[in-house]
N, C-alpha and C positions, 0 to 999 in steps of 0.2 A: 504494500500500500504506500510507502513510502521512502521507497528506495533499500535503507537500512534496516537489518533485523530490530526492533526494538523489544521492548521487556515491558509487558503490558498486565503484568500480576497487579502495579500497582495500581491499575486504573479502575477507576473509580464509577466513572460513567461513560456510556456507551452510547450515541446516540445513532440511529440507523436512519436508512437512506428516506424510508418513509414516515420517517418519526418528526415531528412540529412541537417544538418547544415555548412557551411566552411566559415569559418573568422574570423573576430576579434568577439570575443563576452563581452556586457558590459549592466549588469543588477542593477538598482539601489536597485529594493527590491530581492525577493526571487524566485525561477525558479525552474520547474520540468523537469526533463529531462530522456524520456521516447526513445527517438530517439539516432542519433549520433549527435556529436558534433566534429567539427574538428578544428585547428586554433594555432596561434601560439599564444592567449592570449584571455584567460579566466575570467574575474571581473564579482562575482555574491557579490553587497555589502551586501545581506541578506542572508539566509539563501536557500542552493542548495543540491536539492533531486535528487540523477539518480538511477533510476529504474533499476531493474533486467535486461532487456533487455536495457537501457543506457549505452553510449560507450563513451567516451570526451578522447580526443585524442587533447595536447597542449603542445606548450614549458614551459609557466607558467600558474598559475593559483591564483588566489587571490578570497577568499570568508569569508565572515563571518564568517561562519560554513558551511560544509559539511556534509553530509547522505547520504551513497552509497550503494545500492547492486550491482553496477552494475560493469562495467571495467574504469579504470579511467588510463590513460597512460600521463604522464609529466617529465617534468625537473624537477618541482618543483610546490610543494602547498602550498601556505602560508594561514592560517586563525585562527580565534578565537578557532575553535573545527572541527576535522574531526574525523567522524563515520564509521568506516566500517561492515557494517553486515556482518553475517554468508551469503556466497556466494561469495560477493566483490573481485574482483582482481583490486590492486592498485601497479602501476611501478612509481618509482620518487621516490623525496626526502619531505618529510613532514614537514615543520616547522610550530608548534603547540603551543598554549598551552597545548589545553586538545586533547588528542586520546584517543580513543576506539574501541579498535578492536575487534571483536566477534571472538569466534572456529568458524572456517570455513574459515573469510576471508580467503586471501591469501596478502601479501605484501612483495614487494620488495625493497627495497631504503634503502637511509641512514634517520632517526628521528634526528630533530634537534628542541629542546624544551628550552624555556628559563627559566630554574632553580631558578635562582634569581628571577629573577620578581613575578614566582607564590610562594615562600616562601615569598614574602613581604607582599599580599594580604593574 
């Protein structure tokens, strides 16, 4: 699903292709998101995958990390790492440390990354 094997024991929630999500959403590990997602706030504390067919549509959003092919539509993302693959369309504002955007994504928003911080590590 997404290139790399990953370790999905810890996941928390699983949202599938035909599944419709609306509300607050708040995941302590890590969440796959295969369906839509709607809501005005977003908290995946670990690490949050949305699949090609994945929609998350929020005023904010706060995660760990991020791994997207899918559409991801916000005011704003904040987290340790957001990924966009080749495919990805992402609207909002990103504040990151680390991004990575593949050719293909697609992004719209303002980047807002904290400079200092990762030159001190």
């Amino acid at each position: 699903m997404f290139g790399k094997k990953k370790n999905f024991k810890s996941t928390e929630l699983y949202l599938g292709k035909e599944a419709k999500f609306f509300g607050n959403l708040f995941v302590e590990g890590s969440a796959i998101v295969e369906g839509e997602v709607e809501g005005e706030r977003v908290e995946v504390k670990g690490e949050l995958f949305v699949g090609k067919a994945g929609k998350i549509r929020a005023k904010n959003m706060e995660v760990g990390s991020v791994i997207s092919q899918g559409e991801i539509v916000v005011e704003k993302i904040s987290g340790e790492r957001v990924e966009l693959k080749a495919g990805a369309k992402f609207v909002g504002d990103v504040e990151c440390k680390i991004l990575v955007v593949e050719e293909g994504a697609k992004i719209n928003g303002r980047i807002l990354q904290d400079v200092q911080a990762q030159n001190k590590s």
